[in-house]
C-alpha positions as CSV (number, residue, x, y, z in Angstrom):
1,X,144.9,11.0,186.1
2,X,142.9,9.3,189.3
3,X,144.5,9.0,192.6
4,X,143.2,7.1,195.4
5,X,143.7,9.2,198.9
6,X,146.5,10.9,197.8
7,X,148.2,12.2,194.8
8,X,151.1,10.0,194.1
9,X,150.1,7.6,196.6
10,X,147.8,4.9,194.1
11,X,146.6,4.7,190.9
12,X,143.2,4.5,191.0
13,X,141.9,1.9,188.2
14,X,138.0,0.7,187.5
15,X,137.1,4.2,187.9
16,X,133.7,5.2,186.6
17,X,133.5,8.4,184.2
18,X,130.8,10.6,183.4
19,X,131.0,13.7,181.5
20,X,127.5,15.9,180.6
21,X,126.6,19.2,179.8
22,X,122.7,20.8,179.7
23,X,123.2,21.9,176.2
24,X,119.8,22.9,175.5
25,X,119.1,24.1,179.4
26,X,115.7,22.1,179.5
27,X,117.4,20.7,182.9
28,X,118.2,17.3,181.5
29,X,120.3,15.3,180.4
30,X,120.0,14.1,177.0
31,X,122.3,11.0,175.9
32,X,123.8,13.1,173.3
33,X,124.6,15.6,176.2
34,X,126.8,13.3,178.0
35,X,129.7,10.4,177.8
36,X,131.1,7.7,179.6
37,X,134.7,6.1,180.2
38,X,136.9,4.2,182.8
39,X,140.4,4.8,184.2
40,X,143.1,2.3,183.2
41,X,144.9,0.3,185.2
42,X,147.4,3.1,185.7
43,X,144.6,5.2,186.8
44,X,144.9,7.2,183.7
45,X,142.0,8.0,181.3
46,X,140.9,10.0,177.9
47,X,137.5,11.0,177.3
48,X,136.2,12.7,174.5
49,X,133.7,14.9,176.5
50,X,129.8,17.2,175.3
51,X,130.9,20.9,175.7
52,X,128.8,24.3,174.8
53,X,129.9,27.4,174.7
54,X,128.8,29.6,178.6
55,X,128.0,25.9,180.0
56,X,130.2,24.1,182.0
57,X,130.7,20.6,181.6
58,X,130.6,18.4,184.8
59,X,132.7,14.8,185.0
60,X,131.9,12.5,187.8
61,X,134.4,10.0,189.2
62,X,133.3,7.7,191.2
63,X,134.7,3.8,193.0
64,X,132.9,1.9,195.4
65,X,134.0,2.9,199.3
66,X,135.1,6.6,198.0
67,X,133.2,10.0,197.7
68,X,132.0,10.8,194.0
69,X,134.1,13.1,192.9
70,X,132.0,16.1,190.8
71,X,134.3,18.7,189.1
72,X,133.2,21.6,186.0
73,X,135.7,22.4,183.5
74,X,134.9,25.5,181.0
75,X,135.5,23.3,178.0
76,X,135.7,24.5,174.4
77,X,135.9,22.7,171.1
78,X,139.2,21.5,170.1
79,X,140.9,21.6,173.1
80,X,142.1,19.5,175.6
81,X,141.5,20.2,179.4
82,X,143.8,18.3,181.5
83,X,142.7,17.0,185.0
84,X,144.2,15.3,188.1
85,X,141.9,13.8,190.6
86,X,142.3,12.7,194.0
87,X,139.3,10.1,195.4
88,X,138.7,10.2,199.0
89,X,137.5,7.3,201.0
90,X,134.1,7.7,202.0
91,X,132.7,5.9,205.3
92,X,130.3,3.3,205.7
93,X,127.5,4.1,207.7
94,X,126.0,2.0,210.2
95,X,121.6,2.0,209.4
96,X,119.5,1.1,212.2
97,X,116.0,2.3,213.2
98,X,116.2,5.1,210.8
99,X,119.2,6.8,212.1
100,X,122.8,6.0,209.8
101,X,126.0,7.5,211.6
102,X,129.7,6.8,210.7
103,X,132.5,5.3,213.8
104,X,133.0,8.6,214.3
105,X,130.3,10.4,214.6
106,X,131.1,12.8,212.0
107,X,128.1,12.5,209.9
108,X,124.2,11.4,210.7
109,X,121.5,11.3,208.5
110,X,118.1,10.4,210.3
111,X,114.5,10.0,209.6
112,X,115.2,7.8,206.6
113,X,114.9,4.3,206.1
114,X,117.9,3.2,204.7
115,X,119.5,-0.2,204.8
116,X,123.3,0.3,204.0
117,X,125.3,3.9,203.0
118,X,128.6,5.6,202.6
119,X,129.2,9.2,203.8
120,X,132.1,11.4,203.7
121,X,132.3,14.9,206.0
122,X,135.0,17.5,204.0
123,X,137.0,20.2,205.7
124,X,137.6,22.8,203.0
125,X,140.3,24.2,204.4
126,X,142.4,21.1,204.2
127,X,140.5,19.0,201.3
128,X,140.0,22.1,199.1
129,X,140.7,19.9,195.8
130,X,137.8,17.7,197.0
131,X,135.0,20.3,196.4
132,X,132.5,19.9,193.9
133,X,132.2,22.4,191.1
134,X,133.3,25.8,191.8
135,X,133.2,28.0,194.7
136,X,130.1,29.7,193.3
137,X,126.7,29.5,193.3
138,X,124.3,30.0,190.2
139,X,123.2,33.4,191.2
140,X,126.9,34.1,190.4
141,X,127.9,34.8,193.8
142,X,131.3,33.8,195.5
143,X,131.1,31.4,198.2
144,X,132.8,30.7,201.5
145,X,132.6,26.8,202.7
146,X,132.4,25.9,206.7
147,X,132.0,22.3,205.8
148,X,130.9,19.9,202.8
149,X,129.7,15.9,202.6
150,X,128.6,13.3,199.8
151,X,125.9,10.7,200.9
152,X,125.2,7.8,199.3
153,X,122.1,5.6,200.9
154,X,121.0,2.9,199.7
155,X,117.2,1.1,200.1
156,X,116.6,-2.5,200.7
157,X,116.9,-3.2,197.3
158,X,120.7,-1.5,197.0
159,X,119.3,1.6,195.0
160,X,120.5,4.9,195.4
161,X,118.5,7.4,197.4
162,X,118.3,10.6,195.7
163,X,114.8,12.1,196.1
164,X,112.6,11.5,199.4
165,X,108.8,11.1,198.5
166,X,106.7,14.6,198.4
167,X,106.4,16.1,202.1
168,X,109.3,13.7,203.6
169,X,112.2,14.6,205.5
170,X,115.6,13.8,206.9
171,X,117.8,15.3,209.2
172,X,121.4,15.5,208.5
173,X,124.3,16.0,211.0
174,X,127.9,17.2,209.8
175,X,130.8,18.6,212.1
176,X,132.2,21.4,211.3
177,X,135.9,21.7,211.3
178,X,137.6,23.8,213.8
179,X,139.7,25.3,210.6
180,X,136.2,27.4,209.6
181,X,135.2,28.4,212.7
182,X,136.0,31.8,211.8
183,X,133.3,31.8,209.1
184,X,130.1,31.1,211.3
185,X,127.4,34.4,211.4
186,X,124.4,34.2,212.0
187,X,121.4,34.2,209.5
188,X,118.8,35.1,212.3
189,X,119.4,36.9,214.8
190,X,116.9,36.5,217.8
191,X,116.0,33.2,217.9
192,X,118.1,31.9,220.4
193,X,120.1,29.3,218.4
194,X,122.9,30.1,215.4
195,X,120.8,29.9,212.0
196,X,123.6,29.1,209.1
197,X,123.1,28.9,204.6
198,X,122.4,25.7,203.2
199,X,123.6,24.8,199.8
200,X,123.0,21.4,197.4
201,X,124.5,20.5,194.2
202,X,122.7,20.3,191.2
203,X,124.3,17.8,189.4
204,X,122.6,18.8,186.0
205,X,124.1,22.0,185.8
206,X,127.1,21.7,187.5
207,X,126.2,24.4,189.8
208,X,125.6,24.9,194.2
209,X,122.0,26.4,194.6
210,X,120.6,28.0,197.9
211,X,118.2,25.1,199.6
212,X,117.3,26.3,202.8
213,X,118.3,27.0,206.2
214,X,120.6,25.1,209.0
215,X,121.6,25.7,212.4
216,X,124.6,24.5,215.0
217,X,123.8,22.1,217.6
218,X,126.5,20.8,220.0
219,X,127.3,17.0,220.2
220,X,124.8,16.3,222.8
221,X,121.9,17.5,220.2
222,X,121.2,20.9,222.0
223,X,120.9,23.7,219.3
224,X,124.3,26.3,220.3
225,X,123.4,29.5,221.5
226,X,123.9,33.1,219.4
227,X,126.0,34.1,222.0
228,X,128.4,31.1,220.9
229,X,129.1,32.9,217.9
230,X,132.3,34.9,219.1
231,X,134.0,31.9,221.1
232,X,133.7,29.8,217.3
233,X,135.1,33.0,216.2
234,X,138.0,33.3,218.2
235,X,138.5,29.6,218.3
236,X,138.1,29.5,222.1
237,X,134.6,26.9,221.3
238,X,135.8,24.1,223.8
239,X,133.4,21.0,221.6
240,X,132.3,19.8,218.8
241,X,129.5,21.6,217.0
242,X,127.6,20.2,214.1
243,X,126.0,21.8,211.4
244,X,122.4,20.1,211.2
245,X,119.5,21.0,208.3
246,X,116.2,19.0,206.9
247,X,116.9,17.9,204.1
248,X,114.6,15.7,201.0
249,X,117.1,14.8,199.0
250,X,120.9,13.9,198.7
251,X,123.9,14.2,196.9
252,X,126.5,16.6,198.2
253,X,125.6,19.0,200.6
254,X,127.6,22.5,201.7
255,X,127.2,24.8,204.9
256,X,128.1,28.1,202.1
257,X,128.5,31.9,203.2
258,X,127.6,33.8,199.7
259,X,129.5,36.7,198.8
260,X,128.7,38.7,195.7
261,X,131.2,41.2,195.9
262,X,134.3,40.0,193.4
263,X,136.8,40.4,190.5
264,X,138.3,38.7,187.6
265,X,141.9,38.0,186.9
266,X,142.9,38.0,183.6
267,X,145.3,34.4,182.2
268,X,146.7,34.5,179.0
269,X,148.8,31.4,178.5
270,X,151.2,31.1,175.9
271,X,153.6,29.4,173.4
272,X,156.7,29.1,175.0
273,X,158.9,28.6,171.5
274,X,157.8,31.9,170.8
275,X,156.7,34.3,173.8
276,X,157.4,37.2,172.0
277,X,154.9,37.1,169.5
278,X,152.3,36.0,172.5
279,X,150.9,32.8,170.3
280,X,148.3,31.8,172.4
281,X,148.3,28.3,173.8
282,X,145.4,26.0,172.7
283,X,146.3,22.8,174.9
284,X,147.0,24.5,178.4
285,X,144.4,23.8,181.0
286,X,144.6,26.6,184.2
287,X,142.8,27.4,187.4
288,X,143.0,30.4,190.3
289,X,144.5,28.6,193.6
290,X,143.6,30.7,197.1
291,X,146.9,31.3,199.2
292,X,145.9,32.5,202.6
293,X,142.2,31.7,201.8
294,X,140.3,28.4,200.7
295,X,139.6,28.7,197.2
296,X,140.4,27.0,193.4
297,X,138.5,27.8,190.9
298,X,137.2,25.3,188.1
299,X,139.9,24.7,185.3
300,X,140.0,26.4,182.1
301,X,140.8,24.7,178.8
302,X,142.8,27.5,176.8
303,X,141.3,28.0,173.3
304,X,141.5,31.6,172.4
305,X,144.4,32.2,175.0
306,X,142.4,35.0,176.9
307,X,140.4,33.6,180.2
308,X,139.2,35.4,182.7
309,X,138.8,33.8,185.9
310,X,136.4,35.0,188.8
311,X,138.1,35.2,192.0
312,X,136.8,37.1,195.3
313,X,138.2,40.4,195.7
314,X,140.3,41.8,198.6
315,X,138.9,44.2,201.0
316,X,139.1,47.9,201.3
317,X,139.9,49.2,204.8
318,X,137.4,49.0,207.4
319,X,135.7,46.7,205.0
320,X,134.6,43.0,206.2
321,X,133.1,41.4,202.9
322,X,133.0,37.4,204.6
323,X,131.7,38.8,207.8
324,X,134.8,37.2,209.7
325,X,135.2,39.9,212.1
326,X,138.1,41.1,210.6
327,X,138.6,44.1,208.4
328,X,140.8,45.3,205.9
329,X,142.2,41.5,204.5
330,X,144.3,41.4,202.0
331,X,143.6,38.4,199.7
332,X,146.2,36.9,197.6
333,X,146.3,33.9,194.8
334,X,148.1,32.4,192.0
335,X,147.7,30.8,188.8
336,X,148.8,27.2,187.6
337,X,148.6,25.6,184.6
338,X,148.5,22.0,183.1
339,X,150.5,21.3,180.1
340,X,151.9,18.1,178.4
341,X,151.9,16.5,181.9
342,X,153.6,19.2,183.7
343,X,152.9,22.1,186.1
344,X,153.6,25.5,185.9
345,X,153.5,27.8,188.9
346,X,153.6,31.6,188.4
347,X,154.1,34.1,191.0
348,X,151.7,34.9,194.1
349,X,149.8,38.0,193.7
350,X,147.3,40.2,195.6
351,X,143.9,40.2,194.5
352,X,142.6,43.7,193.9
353,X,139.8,45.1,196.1
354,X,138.2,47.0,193.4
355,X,135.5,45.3,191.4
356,X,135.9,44.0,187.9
357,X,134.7,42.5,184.8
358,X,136.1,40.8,182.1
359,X,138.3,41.5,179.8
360,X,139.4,45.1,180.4
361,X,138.0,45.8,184.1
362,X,139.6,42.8,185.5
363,X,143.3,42.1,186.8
364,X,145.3,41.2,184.2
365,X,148.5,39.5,184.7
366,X,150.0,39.9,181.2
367,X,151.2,36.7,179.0
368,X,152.3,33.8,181.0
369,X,155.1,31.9,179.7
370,X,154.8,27.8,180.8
371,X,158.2,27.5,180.1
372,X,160.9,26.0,182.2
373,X,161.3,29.2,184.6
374,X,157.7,28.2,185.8
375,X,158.0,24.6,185.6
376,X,157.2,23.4,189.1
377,X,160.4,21.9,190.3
378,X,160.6,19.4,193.4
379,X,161.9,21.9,196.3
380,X,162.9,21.5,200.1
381,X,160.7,22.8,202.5
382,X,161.3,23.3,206.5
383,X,157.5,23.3,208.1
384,X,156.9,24.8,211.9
385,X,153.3,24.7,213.3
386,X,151.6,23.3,216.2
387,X,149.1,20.4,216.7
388,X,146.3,21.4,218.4
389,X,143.4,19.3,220.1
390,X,140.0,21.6,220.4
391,X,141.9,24.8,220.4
392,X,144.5,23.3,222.9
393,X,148.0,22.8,222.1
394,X,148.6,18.8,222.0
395,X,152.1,17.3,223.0
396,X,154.1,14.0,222.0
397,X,152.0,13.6,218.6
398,X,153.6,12.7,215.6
399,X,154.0,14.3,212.6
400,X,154.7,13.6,209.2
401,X,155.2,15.2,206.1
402,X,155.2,13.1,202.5
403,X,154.2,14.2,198.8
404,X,154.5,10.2,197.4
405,X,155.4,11.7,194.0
406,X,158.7,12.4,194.8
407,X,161.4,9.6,195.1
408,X,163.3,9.3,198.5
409,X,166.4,9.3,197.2
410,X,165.5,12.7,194.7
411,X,164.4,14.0,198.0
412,X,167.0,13.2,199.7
413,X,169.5,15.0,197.5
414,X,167.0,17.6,197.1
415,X,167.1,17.9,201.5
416,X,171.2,17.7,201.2
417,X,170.9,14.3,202.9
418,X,168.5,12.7,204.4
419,X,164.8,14.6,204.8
420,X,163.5,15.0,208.2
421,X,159.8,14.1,207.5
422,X,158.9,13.0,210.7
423,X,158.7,14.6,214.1
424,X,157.3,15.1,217.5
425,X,155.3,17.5,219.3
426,X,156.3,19.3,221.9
427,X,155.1,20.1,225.2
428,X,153.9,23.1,223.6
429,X,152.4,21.3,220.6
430,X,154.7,22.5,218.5
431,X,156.9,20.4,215.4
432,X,159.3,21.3,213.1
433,X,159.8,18.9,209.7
434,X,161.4,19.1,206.2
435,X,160.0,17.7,203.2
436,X,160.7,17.5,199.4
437,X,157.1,18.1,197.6
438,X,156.7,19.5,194.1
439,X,153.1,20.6,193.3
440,X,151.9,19.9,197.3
441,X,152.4,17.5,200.3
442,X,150.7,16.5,203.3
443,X,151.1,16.9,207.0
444,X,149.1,14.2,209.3
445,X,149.2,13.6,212.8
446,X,147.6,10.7,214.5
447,X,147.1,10.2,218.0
448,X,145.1,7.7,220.3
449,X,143.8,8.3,223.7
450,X,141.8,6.3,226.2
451,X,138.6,7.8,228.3
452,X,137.9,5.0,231.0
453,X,135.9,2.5,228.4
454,X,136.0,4.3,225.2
455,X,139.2,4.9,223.1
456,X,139.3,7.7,220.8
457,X,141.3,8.1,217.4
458,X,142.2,11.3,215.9
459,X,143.8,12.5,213.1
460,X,145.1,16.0,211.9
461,X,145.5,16.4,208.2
462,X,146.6,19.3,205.9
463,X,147.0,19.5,202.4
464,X,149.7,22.2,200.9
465,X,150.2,23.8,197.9
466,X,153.4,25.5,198.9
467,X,155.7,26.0,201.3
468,X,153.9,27.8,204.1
469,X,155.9,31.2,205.5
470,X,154.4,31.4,208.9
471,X,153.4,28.2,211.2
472,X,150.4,26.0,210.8
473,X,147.7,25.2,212.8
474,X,147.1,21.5,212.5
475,X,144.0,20.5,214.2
476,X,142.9,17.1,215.4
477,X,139.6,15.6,214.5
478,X,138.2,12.5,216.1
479,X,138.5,9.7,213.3
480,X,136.8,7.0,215.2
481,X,136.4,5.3,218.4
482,X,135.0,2.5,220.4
483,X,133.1,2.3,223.8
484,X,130.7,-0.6,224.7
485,X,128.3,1.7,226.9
486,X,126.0,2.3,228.9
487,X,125.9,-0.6,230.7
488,X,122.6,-2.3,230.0
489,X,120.7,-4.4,233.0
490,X,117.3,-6.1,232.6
491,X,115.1,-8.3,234.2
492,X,113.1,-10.9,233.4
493,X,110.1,-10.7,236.1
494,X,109.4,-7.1,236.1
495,X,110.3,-6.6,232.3
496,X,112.5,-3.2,233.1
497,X,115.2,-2.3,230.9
498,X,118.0,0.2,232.8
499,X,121.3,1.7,232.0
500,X,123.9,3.4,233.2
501,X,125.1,6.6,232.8
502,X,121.6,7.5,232.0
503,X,121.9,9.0,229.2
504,X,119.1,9.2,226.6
505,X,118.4,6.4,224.3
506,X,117.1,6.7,220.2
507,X,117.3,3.0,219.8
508,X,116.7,0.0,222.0
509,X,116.5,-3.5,220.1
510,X,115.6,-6.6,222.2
511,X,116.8,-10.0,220.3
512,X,115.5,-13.8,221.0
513,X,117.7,-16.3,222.3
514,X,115.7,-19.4,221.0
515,X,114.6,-17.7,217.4
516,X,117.3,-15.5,217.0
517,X,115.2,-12.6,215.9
518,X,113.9,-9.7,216.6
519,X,111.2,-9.7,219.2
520,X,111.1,-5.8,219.8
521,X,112.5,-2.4,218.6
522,X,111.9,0.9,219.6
523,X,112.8,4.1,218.1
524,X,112.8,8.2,218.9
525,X,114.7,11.1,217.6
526,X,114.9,13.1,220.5
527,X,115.6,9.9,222.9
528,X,113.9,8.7,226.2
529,X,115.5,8.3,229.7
530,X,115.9,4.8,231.5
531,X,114.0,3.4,232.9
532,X,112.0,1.8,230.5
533,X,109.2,-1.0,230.9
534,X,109.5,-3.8,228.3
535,X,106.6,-4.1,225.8
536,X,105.8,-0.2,226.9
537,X,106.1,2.6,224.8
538,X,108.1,5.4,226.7
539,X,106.5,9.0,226.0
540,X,107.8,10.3,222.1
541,X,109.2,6.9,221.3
542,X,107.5,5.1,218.3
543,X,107.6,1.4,218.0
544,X,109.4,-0.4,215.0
545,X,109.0,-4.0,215.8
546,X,106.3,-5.7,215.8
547,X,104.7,-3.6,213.7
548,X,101.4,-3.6,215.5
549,X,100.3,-5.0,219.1
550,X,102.7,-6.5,221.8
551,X,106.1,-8.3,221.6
552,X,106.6,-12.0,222.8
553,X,107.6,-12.3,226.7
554,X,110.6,-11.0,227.5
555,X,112.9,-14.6,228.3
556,X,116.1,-15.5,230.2
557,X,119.4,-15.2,227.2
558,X,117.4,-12.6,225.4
559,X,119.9,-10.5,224.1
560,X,119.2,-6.2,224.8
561,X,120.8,-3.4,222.7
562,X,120.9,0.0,223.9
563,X,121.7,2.6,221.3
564,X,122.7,6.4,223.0
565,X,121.2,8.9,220.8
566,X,123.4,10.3,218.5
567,X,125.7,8.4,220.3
568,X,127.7,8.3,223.9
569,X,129.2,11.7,224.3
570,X,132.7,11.3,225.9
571,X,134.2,13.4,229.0
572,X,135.6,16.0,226.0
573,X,132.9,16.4,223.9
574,X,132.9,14.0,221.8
575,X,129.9,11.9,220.0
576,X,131.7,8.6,220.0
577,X,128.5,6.0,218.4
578,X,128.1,3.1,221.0
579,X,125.9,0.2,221.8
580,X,125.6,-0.8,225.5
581,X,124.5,-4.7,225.3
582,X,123.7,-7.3,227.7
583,X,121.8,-11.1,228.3
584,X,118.7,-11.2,230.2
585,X,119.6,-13.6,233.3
């Protein structure tokens, strides 16, 4: 089943499919090595899909305006993985002067010429069921997200960009959510900035490989400074940092913190007309879900009725395996399975901080019955957290809590009346709301705010899988925003071109009146400061338009476009992207 957004919320129909495995591990893909299909029009879909024994098989979803989905199933013969998907909306990126950013400044790619793109920024803390593959790498070692995208650019001719050409390439720009904070070391120490691990999907294996180095710059483009690392740590990091690498060439890309230290669990599904003979179940697909950690691992089509799923391990005392500054943690998880169309839930349990291997080294949790004791039921659940605004508690926001599979009035009766789904902030930034969910629900919290001439929209969103037992943090993250600035002057006789604030530029485009086109266009990554003479090059810019000697005369109604680089960064921090226009008198 495909959802769009949300699980529950819309069937998602006209939804391309692509399953392929590397049987023969030349590193391609063969057409007898992969398949195709579409959703229905009840976003439901069959597929009869390659599979090989030690090889995952990866299926790609994918709809115009929403991120690709890329998920690995360990698929055997005979058997019948089940697999809800939820598509996220991806945003369109506005290309200019080799710079694309999104409205809200979430995402930049520059240094590439690219006429149109989509581009999607994932927190996975929140949008865990959004990552691609599994939370490994093909070294076989564990990994821990701070932040994951998709691109999708397109060139003048609407073609995907995938590969840049030999020697090029691009910058990319992604925040990073306040919920991973915690996670940020640093690669290099002694270099004066925060050096982070860089990871890309290989779509042909289904696996995330190594590729290179990033580092953390704050929204103004200045690279953060080592001794940043413990404020991001303790949360007390007042901005909004981005994790920035040079890239050459896209699909997803993951800010990743490898472990290698781990353990198995051991999942042995079975018949439920006759659990005590332990008939093992051939039609049961499960998967490893994190509880107090962000984590699911791929899902497992049951064939021999023995699976053992990697998972990483908990650690010892005085033992920090993640590097989070914090010793001694105490990991726990729990398995659910997929079977005829229903869930099964089974007990939370700690993973053990000893090493293991599969079968007889690993934690095994004994048969597991999907019968009706573990059927997941719709439950009531009473949800107190706080709504938080760069670390700061936020007041009067509201919250709400929905899982769109359940039907009000089953809700209702499940609530004893009505369900109180909706609520307030405090002064304090705390909420309280209860919600009827079955296998997860959603909290979101939107909220609007004006700086002077830009307006900024936020948005906190949460996805859980169960009902949580202490409060949540639920974090705002700019959404979008508008601002018309700086404000542009220019004129005519002396040909100079100033703005205020004076902030640096990466973009200025001057636009005929009479021809309505384009008489000049200059571009640079690291910006330039007004003033600027017209016709001039200012020092590290590089001219786009004309392509060689000097624009026409600059003439009364031209029309001037200033473009902040990066974008206009607000009184809080924020990179809000904005275009300061005016009319030559």
């Amino acid at each position: 089943m495909v959802w769009l957004d949300q699980a529950g919320d819309e069937p998602a129909d006209e939804v391309e499919i692509e399953a392929w495995v590397d049987r023969n591990g030349d590193g391609r893909i063969a057409a007898e090595e992969k398949s195709r299909g579409q959703t229905s029009d009840n976003g439901n879909f069959s597929l009869a899909v390659p599979a090989e024994t030690g090889r995952a098989t990866t299926v790609s979803f994918a709809r115009h305006g929403y991120a690709r989905q890329l998920r690995t199933i360990q698929a055997v013969q005979d058997t019948a993985p089940s697999l809800t998907v939820v598509l996220y909306r991806s945003e369109s990126l506005d290309c200019e002067g080799g710079v694309c950013q999104d409205a809200a400044g979430s995402v930049r790619v520059s240094g590439i010429e690219a006429r149109s793109g989509r581009a999607r920024v994932f927190n996975p803390v929140t949008e865990v069921d959004a990552f691609p593959g599994a939370f490994a790498d093909n070294q076989g070692n564990l990994l821990i997200s701070s932040v994951f995208a998709s691109f999708d650019l397109r060139d003048e001719n609407d073609r995907e960009i995938r590969e840049l050409p030999a020697g090029k390439k691009a910058r990319i720009e992604m925040a990073l959510p306040r919920d991973t904070f915690s996670t940020i070391s640093d690669l290099v120490p002694g270099n004066g900035r925060i050096d982070v691990p860089m990871y890309s999907f290989d779509e042909v294996s289904g696996q995330w490989r190594a590729d290179g180095t990033g580092w953390l710059e704050s929204a103004d483009g200045n690279p953060l400074s080592e001794g940043d690392v413990s404020q991001l740590r303790d949360g007390s990091f007042a901005s909004q940092p981005y994790v920035v690498a040079e890239v050459s060439h896209f699909s997803y890309w993951n800010c990743d913190w490898p472990q290698s230290e781990k353990t198995v669990v051991v999942v042995r599904p079975v018949d439920p007309e006759d659990p005590e003979k332990q008939k093992p179940l051939k039609l049961a697909t499960c998967f490893l879900r994190g509880v107090n950690f962000a984590g699911v691992s791929p899902p497992y089509a049951s064939g021999t009725g023995v699976e053992c799923i990697e998972a990483r391990r908990s650690e010892n005392p005085g033992e920090d395996l993640d590097g989070n500054g914090v010793a001694g943690e105490m990991f726990r998880a729990q398995v659910v399975c997929v079977w005829k169309d229903k869930y099964y839930r089974f007990p939370e349990f700690d993973l053990p901080a000893q090493s293991g291997s599969c079968p007889d080294g690993g934690l095994d949790l004994g048969p597991l019955v999907l019968d009706t004791e573990h059927e997941v039921a719709i439950t009531a659940c009473t949800v107190h957290g706080t709504v938080l605004e760069n670390g700061v508690p936020a007041a009067n926001v509201p919250v709400i809590a929905e899982d769109p599979t359940v039907p009000e009035e089953v809700g209702n009766s499940v609530c004893g009346g009505t369900c109180m789904n909706a609520g307030i902030s405090g002064a304090d930034g705390t909420f309280t709301v209860t919600v009827a969910f079955g296998d997860s629900f959603t909290l979101s919290a939107p909220m609007t705010r004006t700086e002077g001439a830009v307006t900024l929209f936020f948005e906190g969103k949460q996805k859980l899988f169960q009902c949580p037992a202490s409060p949540v943090r639920l974090h705002l993250a700019l959404s979008a925003c508008s601002a018309n600035l700086p404000t542009v002057q220019a004129d005519k006789s002396s040909g100079q071109i100033d703005w205020q604030p004076p902030i640096p530029a990466g973009l200025v485009t001057v636009i005929g009146l009479a021809s309505a086109s384009l008489k000049w266009q200059i571009f640079s990554e690291n910006g330039f400061a007004p003033p600027i003479q017209y016709g001039t090059l200012p020092a590290g810019a590089m001219q786009i338009h004309p392509a060689s000697g000097s624009p026409s005369p600059m003439a009364s109604g031209d029309q001037i476009l200033v473009n902040p680089r990066g974008g206009y960064i607000t009184v809080g921090g924020y990179r809000c992207p904005s275009t300061g226009m005016t009319l030559v008198p």
